[in-house]
C-alpha positions in Angstrom: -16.6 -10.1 6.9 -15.9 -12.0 4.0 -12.3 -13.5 3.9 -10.5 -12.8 1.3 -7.4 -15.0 1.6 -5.7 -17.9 1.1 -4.2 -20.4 4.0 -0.8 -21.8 2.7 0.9 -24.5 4.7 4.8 -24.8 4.3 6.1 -27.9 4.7 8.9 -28.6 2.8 11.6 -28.9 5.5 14.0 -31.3 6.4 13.5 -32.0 10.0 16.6 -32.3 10.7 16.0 -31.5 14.7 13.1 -34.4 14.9 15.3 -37.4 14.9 16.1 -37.8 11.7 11.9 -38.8 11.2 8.9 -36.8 9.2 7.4 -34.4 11.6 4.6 -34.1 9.5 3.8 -37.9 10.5 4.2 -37.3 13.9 1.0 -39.1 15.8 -1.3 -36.0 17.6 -3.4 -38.8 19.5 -3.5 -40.6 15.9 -3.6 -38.0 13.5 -0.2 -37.0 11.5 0.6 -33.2 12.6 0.6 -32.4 8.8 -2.8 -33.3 8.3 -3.9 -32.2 11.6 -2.8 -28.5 10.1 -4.2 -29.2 6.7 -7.8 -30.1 8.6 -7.3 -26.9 10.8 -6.4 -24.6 7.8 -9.1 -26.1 5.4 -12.2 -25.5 8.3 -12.5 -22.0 7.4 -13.7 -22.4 3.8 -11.2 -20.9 1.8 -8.6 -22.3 -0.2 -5.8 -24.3 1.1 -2.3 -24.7 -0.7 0.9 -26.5 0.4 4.4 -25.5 0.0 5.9 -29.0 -0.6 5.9 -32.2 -1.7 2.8 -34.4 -1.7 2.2 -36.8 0.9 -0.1 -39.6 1.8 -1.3 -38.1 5.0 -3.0 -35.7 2.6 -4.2 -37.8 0.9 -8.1 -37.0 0.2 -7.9 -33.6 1.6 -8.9 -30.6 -1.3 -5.3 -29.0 -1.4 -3.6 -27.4 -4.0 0.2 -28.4 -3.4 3.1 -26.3 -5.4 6.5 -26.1 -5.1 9.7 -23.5 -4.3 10.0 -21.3 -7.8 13.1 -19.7 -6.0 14.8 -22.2 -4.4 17.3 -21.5 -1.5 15.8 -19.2 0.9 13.9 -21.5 3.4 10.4 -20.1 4.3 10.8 -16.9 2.4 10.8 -19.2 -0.7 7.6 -21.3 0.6 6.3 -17.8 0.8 6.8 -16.8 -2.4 5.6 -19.9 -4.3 2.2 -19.5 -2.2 1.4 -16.1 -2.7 2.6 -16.9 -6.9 0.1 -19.5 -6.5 -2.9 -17.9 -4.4 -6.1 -16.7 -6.6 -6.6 -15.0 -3.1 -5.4 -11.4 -2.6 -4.0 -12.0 0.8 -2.0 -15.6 1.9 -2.2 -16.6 5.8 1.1 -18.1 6.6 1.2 -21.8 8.6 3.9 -24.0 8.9 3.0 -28.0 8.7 4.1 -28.2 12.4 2.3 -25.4 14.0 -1.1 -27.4 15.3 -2.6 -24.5 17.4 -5.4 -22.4 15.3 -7.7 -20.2 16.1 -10.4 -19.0 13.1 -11.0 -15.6 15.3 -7.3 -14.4 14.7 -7.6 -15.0 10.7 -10.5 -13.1 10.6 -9.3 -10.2 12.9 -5.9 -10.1 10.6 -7.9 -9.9 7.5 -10.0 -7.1 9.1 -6.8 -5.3 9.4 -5.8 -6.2 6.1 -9.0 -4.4 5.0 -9.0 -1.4 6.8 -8.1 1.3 3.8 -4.8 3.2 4.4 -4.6 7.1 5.0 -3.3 9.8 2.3 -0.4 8.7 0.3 0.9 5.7 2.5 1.5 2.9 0.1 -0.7 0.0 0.7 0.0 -2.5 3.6 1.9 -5.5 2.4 2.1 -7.9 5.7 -0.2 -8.1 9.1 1.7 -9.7 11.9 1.9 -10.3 15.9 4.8 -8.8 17.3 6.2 -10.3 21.0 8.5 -7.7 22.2 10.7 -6.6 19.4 10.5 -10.1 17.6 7.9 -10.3 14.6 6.2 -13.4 14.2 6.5 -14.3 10.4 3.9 -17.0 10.9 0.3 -17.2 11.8 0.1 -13.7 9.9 -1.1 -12.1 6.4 1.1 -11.0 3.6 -0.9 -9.7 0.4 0.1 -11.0 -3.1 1.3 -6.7 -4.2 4.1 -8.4 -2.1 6.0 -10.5 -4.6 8.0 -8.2 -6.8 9.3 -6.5 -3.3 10.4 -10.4 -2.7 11.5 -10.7 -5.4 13.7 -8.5 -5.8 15.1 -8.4 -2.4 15.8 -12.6 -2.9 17.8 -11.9 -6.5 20.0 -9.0 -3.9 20.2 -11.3 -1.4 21.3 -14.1 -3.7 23.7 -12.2 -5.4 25.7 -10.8 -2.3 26.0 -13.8 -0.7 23.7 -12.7 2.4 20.9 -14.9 4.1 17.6 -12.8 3.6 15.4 -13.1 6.9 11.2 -11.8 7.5 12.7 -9.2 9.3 15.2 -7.8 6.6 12.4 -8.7 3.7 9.9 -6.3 6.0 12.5 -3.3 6.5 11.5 -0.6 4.6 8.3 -1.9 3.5 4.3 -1.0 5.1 3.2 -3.5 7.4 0.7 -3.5 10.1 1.8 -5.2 13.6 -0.4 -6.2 15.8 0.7 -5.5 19.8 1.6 -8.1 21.7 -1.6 -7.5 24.2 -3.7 -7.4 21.5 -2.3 -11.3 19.9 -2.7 -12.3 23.5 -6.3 -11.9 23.4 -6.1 -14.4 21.1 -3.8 -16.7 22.6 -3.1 -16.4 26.1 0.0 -18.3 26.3 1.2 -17.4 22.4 0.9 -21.1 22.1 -0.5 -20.3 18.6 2.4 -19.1 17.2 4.5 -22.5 18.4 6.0 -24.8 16.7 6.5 -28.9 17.5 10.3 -29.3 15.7 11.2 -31.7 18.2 10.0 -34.7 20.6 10.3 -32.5 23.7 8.0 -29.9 21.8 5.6 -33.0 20.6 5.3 -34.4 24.3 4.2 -31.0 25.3 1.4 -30.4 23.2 0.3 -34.0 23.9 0.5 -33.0 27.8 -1.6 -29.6 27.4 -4.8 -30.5 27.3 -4.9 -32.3 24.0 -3.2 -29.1 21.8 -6.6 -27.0 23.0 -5.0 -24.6 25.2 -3.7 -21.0 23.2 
């Protein structure tokens, strides 16, 4: 099946909880971790954009890099200015520190994202893992039909004050999840859906098997 999405790295934090230094620079056996994620991302073909600053780690790599149009609200703003930005239909989340990929999960996700939806149910907005009752926001699919819903929620969300999280954007809106058992087939050890935000983190990837286990 033809993929018909883009891959959209976000990496436009502050690292606050990696010493004070750039995680995207952080060494995986002398590659940055940014560009590490870029390479991953940019394997399967499709168009890669970047949610942040450029960098020289990137440097040479095909990305298209854009920035927050609705600064404020973390990753859901990262999320918005990449599906604003995708030509794609569908956007496949990443964050700059999350080195574990696996091409066979994309493709299942956009097989989901395919599959046509029954009677009047309004079309599916977001494909994501779920472990337990916790929804993984990254590593997962949201289609571009969803930007006036984020919109819209962000201007509420700004305007009362509140912080707007995935799971209060997804409340009330169609989204496919994808059973725990099921991601695991996938990833064994959900290592796919970790993040290295610290040195503790960084040293463990390093120890398991070069970053290859899921």
């Amino acid at each position: 099946m033809v993929l018909d999405c883009s891959l959209a790295i976000l990496a436009g934090g502050m690292s606050s909880r990696f010493d004070g230094s750039d995680k995207q620079t952080a060494s995986l056996h002398g590659t940055p971790l940014g560009r590490r994620v870029a390479l991953n991302a940019l394997s399967l073909g499709v168009p890669v954009i970047l949610v942040g600053p450029q960098h020289d780690i990137y440097e040479d790599l095909p990305l298209r890099f854009v920035h927050d149009l609705i600064p404020g609200f973390g990753p859901l703003s990262g999320l918005h200015a990449a599906l604003f930005g995708a030509s794609s239909s569908w956007v496949f989340l990443l964050a700059c520190d999350m080195p574990y990929f696996n091409r066979d999960w994309v493709y299942y996700l956009n097989e989901l994202a395919q599959k046509p939806v029954t009677g009047d149910s309004p079309a599916t907005l977001a494909v994501l893992a779920q472990k337990g009752s916790y929804i993984e926001p990254f590593q997962g699919l949201y289609s571009r039909l969803l930007i006036p819903e984020l919109e819209q929620k962000m201007n509420r969300a700004g305007a009362a004050g509140i912080r707007l999280s995935f799971s209060r954007l997804l409340d009330g809106l169609p989204h496919r999840i994808v059973p725990e058992a099921t991601a695991r087939r996938f990833s064994p050890g959900w290592n796919l859906f970790k993040s290295i935000n610290d040195k503790p983190a960084l040293r463990e990837y390093l120890r398991d098997q070069n970053g290859k286990t899921l």
